[in-house]
Backbone as numpy.savetxt, mean C-alpha at the origin, in Angstrom:
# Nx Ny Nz CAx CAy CAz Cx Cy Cz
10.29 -24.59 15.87 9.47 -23.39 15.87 10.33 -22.14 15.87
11.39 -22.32 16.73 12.21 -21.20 16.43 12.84 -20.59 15.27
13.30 -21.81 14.75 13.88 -21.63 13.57 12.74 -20.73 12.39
11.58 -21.03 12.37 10.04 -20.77 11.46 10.40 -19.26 11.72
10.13 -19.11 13.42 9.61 -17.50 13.56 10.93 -16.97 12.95
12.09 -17.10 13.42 13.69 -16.21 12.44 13.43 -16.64 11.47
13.15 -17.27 10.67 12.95 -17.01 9.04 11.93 -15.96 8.74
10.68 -15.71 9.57 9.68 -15.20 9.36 10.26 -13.89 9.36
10.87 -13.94 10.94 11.10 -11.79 10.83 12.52 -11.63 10.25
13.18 -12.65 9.50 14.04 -12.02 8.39 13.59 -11.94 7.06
12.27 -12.04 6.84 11.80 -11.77 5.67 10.84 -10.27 6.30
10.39 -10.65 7.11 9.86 -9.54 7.74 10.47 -7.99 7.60
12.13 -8.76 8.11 12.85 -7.10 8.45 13.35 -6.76 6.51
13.40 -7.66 5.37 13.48 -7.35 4.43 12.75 -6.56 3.64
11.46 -7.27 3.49 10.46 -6.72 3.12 9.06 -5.70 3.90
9.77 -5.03 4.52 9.07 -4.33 5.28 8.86 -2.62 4.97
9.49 -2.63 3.88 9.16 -1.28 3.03 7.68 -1.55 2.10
7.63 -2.97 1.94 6.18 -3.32 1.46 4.87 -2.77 2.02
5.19 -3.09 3.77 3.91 -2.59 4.35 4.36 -0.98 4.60
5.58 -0.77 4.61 5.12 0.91 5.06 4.42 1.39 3.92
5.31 1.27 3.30 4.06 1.87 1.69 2.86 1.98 1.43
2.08 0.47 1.48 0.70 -0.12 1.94 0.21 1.21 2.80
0.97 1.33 4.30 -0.11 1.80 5.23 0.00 3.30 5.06
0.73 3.92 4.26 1.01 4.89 3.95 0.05 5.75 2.65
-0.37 4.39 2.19 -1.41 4.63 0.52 -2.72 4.48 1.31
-2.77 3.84 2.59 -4.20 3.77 2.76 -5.12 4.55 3.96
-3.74 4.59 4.69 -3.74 5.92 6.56 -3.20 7.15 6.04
-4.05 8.21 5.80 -3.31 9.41 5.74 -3.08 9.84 7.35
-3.36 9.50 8.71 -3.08 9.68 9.82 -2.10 8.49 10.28
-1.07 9.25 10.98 0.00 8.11 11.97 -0.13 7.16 12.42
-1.12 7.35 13.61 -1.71 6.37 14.45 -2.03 5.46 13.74
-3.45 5.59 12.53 -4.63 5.04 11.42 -2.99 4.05 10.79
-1.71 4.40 10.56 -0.54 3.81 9.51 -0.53 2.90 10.66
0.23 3.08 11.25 0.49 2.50 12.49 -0.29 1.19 12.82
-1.33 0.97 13.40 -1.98 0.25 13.41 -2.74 -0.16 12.16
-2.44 0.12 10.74 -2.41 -0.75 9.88 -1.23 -1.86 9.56
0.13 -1.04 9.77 1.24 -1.72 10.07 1.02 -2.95 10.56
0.93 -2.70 11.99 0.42 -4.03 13.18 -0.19 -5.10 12.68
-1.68 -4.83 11.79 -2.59 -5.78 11.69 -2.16 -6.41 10.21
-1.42 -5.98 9.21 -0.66 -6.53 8.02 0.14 -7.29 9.14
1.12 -7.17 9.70 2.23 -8.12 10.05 1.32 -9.33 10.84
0.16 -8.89 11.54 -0.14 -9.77 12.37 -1.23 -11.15 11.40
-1.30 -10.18 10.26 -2.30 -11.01 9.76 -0.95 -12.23 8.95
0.34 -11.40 8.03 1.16 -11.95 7.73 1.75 -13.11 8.68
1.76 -12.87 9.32 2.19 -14.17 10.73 1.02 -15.37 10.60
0.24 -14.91 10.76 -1.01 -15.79 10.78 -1.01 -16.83 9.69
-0.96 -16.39 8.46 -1.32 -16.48 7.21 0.49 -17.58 6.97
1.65 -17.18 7.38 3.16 -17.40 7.05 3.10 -19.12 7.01
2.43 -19.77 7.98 2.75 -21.52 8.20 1.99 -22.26 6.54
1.02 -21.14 6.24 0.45 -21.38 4.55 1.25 -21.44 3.28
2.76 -20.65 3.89 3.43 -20.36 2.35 4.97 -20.96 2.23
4.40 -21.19 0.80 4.59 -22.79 0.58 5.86 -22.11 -0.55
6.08 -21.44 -0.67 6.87 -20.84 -1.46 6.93 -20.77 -2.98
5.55 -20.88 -3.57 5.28 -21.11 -4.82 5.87 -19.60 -5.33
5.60 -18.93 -4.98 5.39 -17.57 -5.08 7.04 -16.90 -4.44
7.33 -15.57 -4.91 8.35 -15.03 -4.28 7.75 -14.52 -2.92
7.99 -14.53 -1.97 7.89 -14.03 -0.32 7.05 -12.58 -0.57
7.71 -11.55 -1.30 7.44 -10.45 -1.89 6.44 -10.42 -2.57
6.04 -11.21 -3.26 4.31 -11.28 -4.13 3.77 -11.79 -3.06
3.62 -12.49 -2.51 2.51 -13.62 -1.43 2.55 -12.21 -0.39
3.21 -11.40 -0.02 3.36 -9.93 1.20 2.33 -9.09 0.51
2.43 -8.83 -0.76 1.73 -7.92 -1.43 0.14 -8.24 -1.36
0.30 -9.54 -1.88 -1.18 -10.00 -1.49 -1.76 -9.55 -0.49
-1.01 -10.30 0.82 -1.90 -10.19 1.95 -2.23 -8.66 2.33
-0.77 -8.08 2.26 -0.76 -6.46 2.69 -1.71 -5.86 2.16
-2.13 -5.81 0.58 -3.40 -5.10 0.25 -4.98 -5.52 0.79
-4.86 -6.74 0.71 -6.38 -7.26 1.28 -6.49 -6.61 2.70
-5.25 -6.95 3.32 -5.46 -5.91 4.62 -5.74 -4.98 4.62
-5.36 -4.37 3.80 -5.65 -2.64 4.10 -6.88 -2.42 3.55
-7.70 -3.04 2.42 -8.33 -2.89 1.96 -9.63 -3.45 3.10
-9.65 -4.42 3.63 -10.65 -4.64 4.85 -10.26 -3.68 5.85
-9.39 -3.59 6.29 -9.19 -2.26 7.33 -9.69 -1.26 6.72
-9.48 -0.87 5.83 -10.00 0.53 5.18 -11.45 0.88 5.63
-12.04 -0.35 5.01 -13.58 -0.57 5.01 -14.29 -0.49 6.86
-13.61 -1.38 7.35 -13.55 -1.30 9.04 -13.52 0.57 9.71
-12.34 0.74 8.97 -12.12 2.48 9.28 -13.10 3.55 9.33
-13.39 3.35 7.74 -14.50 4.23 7.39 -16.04 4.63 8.19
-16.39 3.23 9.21 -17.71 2.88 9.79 -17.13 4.10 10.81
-15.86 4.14 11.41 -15.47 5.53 12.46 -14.75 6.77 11.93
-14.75 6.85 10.57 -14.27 8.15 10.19 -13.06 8.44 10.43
-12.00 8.04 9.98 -10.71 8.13 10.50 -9.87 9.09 9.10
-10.62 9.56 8.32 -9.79 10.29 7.59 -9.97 11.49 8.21
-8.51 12.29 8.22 -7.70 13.54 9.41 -8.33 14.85 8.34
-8.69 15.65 9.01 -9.28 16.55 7.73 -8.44 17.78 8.38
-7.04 17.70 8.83 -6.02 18.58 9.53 -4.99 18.41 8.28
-3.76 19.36 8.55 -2.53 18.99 7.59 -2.31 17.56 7.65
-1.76 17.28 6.64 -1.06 15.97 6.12 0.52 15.74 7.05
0.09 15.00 7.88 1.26 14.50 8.84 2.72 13.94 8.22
3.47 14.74 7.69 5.01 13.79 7.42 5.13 12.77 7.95
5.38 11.64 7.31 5.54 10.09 7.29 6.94 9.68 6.48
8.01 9.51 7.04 9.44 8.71 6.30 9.01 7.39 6.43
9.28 7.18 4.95 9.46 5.47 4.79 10.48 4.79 4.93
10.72 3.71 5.67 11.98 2.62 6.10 13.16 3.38 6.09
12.90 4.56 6.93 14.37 5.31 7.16 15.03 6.04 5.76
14.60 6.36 4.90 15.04 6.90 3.99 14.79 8.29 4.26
16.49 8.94 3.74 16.15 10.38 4.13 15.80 11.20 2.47
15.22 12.60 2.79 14.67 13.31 1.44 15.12 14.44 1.54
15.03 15.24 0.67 15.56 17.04 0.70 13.56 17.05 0.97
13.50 18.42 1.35 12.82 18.61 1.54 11.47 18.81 0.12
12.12 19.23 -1.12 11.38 19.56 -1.91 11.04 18.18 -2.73
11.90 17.08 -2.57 11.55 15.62 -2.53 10.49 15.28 -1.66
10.51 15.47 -0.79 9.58 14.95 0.57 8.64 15.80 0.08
7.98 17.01 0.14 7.22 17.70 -0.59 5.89 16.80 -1.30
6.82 16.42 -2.29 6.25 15.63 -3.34 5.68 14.75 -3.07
6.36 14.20 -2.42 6.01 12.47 -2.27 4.90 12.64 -1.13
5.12 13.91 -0.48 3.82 13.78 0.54 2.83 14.04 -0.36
2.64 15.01 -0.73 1.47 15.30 -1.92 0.72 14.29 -3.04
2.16 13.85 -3.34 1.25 12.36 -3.77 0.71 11.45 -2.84
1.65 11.12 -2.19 0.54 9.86 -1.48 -1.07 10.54 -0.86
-0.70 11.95 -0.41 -2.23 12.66 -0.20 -3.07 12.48 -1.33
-2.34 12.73 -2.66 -3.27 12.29 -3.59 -3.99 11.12 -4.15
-3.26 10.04 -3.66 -3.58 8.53 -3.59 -4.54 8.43 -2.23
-4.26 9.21 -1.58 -5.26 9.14 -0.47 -6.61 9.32 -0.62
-6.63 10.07 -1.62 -8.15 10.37 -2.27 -9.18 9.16 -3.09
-8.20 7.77 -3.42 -8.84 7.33 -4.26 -9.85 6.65 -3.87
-10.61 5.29 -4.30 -11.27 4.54 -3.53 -10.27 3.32 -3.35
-10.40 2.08 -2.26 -9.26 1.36 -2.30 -8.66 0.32 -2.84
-9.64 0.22 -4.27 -9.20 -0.62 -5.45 -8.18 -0.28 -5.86
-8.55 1.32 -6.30 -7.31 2.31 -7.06 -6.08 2.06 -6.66
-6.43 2.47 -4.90 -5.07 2.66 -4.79 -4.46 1.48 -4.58
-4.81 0.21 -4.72 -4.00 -1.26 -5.33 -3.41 -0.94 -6.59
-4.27 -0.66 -7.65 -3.85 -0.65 -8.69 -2.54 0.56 -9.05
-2.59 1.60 -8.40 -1.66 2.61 -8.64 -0.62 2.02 -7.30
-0.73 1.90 -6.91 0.41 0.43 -5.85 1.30 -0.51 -6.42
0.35 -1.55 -6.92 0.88 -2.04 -8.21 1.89 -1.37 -9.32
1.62 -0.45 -9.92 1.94 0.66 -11.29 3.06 0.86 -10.67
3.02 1.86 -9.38 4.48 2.02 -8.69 5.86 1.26 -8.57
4.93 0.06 -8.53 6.24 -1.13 -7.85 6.40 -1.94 -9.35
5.50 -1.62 -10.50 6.52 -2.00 -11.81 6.25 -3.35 -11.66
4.77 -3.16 -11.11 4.31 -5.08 -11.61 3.96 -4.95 -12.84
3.86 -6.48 -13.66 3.60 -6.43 -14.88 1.91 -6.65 -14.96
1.52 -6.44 -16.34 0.42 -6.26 -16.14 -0.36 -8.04 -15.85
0.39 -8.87 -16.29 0.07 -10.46 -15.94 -0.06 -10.64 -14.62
1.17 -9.95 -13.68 1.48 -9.88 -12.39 0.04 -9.53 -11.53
-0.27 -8.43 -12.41 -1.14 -7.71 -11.47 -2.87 -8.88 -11.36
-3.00 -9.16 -12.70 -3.90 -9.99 -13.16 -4.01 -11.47 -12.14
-2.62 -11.75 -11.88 -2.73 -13.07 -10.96 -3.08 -12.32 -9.85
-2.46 -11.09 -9.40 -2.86 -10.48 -7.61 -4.48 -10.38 -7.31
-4.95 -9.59 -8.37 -6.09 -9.36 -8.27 -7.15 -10.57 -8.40
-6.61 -11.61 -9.19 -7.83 -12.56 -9.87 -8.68 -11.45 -10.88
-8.07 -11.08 -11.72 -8.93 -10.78 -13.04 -7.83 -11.06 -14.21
-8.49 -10.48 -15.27 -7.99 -10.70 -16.59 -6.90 -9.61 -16.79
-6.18 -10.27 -17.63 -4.69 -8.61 -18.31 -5.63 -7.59 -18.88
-6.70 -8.05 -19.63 -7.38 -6.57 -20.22 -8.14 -5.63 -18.83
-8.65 -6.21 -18.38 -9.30 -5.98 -17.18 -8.19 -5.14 -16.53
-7.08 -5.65 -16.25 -5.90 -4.78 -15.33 -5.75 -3.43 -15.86
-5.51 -3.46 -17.50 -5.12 -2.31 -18.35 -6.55 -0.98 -18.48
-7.45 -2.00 -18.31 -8.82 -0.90 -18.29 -8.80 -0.21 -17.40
-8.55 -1.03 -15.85 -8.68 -0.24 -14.43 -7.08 0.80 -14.23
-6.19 -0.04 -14.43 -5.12 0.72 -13.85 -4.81 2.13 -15.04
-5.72 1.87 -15.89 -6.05 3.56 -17.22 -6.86 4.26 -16.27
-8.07 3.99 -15.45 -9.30 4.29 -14.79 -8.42 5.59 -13.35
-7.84 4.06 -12.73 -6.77 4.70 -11.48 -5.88 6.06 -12.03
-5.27 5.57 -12.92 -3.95 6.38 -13.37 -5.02 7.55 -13.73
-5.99 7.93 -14.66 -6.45 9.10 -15.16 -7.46 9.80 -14.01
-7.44 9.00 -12.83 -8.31 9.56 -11.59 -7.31 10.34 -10.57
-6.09 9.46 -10.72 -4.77 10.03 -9.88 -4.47 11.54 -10.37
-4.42 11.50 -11.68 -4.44 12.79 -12.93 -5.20 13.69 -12.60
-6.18 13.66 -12.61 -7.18 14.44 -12.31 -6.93 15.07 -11.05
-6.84 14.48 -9.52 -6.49 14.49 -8.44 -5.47 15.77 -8.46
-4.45 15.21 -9.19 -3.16 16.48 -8.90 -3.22 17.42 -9.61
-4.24 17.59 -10.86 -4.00 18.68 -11.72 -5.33 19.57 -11.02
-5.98 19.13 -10.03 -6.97 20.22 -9.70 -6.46 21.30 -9.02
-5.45 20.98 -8.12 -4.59 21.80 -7.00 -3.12 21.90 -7.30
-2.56 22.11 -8.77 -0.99 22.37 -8.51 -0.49 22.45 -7.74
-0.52 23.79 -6.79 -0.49 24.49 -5.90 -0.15 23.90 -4.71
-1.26 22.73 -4.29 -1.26 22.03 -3.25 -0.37 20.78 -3.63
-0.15 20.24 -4.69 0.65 19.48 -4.98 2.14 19.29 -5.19
């Protein structure tokens, strides 16, 4: 058993820019990231004695991490947890930014914050340079199906940032 759990949190401590990202596309509040964090790893633990290694460690994370967030999301919403205050600075896995970098990247993910939480799978996906087959096995739909929605996401994301330059 020992041996299981150190394999677990050295994939854990690898791939763990997976879930900051995740809770970062789906908590525009700290706390709301935070305890999305928690319940991805905890669900990943849960779920870990299942994987069988068909899959890279990194696709089978992605999986679970979005379904998580995507039921948390839904859980969230019944208490209103989107912050209608400034947008809280959030660093991901210790990476440092100039400020007019950080800027950005806050503004986007605020802008991904806006979507519904299909989208922001699919513009999740787009980011991380899955292929469109890739995305097709994550989701369980078809490659045309992927290319229709992640056009849908991408021209909603568009929309999003070109309303507010300014703010972006």
């Amino acid at each position: 058993m020992a041996s299981t759990e150190q394999d677990f949190l050295d994939k854990m401590e690898k791939h763990k820019g997976i879930i900051f990202k995740i809770s970062k596309m789906y908590m525009d509040d700290k706390d709301d990231r935070d305890d999305l964090f928690q319940e991805i790893t905890y669900q990943v633990w849960k779920a870990y004695p299942n994987f069988k290694g068909q899959s890279e460690f990194s696709t089978w994370l992605y999986r679970i991490a979005l379904n998580t967030a995507i039921i948390f999301l839904k859980n969230e919403k019944k208490r209103s947890f989107i912050s209608s205050g400034p947008y809280t600075e959030y660093k991901i896995a210790h990476e440092e930014f100039n400020n007019e970098k950080e800027e950005k990247l806050n503004g986007m993910y605020k802008a991904i914050n806006q979507l519904n939480s299909i989208d922001k799978a699919f513009i999740f996906y787009y980011l991380e340079d899955f292929s469109g087959r890739e995305i097709a096995e994550q989701m369980g739909i078809s490659e045309g199906n992927v290319r229709v929605k992640m056009n849908r996401a991408k021209n909603k994301l568009k929309d999003i940032l070109n309303s507010d330059k300014s703010q972006y």
